[in-house]
N, C-alpha and C positions, 0 to 999 in steps of 0.2 A: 504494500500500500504506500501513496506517496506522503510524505510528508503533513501532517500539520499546521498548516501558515496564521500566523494572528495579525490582525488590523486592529489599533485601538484609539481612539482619538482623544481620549480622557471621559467623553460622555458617553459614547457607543463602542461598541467592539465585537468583533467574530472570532471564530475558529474556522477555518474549514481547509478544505483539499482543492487542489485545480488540479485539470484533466486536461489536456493538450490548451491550455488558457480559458478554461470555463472552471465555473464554480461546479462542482459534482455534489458537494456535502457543506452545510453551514450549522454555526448554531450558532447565534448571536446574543448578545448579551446589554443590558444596560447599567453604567455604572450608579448606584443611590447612596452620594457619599462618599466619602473618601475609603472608608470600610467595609461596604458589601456592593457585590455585582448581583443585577435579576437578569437571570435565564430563561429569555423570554419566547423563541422558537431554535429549533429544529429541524433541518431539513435535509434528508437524504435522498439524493437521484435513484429511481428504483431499480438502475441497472448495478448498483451499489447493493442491494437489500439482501440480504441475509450475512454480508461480510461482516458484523460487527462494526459496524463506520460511526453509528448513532454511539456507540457506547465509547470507542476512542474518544469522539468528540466531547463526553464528560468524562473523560478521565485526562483528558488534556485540561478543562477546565479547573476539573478536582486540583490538579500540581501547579496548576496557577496562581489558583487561592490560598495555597498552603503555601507557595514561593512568594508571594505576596502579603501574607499573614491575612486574609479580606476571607469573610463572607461570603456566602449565594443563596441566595433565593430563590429556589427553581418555578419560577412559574410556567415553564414549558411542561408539558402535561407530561411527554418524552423521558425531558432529566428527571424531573420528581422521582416517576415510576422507580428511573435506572437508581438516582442516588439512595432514595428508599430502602431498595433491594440490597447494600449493601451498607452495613450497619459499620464499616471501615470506615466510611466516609462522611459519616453524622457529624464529626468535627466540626465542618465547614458551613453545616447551617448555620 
């Protein structure tokens, strides 16, 4: 899989993958604060779907927030779920 890339401009920011210079995978984020980000969509190309691509993207999240000391919010119905599911990651709410 390729890479990871982040965009973050202090108020908005993503995660995602490019594919011969298209977006393939996003999850995007807003910052509320100087100490927590809301994770607010998800979105995997569905030639993408069953590779595990949705859950890289929070877990690139998750090492962000902990490299960062910050928060998240999962309002994306997606993260929640994933973050939920693993009780490793509760820290970061």
């Amino acid at each position: 899989m390729t890479e990871i890339l982040q965009q973050d401009d202090g108020k908005h920011g993503k995660f995602y993958i490019t594919e011969e210079d298209k977006d393939v995978a996003h999850m995007t984020y807003t910052w509320a604060g100087s100490d927590k980000f809301i994770i607010d969509h998800t979105d995997v190309n569905p030639i993408l779907k069953g590779q595990g691509v949705g859950l890289k993207l929070v877990e690139r999240a998750i090492a962000f927030a902990r490299d960062k000391r910050v928060k998240i919010i999962p309002l994306c119905p997606f993260a929640k779920a994933t973050i939920n599911k693993h009780a490793e990651w509760h820290d970061i709410l």
